[in-house]
N, C-alpha and C positions, 0 to 999 in steps of 0.2 A: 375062605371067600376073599378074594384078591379086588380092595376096593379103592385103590393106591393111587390116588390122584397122579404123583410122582410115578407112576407109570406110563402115566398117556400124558404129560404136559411138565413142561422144566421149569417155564415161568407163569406166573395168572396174572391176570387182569386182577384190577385195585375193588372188583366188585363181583359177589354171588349173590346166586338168591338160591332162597330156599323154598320150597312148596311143600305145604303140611296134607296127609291124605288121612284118611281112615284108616290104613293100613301100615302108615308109616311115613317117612319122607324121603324127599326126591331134594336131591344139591346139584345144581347145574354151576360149571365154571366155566370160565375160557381162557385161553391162554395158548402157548405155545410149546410144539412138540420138540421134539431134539432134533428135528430138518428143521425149525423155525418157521414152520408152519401154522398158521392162526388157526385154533380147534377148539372146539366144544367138547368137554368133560360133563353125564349126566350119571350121577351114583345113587342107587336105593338104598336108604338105610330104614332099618327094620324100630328102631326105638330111638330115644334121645341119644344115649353113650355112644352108638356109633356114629349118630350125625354131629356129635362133639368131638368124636377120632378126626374125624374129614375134613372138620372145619379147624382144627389144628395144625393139621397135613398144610391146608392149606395157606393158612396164614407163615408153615416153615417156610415154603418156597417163593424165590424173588419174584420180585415185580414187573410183571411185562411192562417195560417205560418206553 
């Protein structure tokens, strides 16, 4: 399952949020793509470990300034 933040977006924004479900959770980011295109990233993750993969991913990559 391919949930690679750094697939859809080069830099994020300095802010996520996260929405908790009964089912699991949802991570919404933004940021920009590799055309430097301003975009919205929204990932389902099924338990904590992977919404802690994502939020890693996320803090890897630079900062949209």
């Amino acid at each position: 399952m391919s949930t690679k933040v750094g697939d859809k977006l080069v830099k994020v924004s300095e802010n996520f949020t996260v929405y908790r479900y009964d089912n699991g959770f949802m991570i919404e980011v933004s940021g920009r793509d590799p055309d430097e295109e301003y975009k919205y990233s929204k990932i389902l993750c099924s338990d904590e470990d992977e919404l802690l993969t994502i939020i890693k991913e996320i803090n890897s990559l630079p900062l949209d300034e």
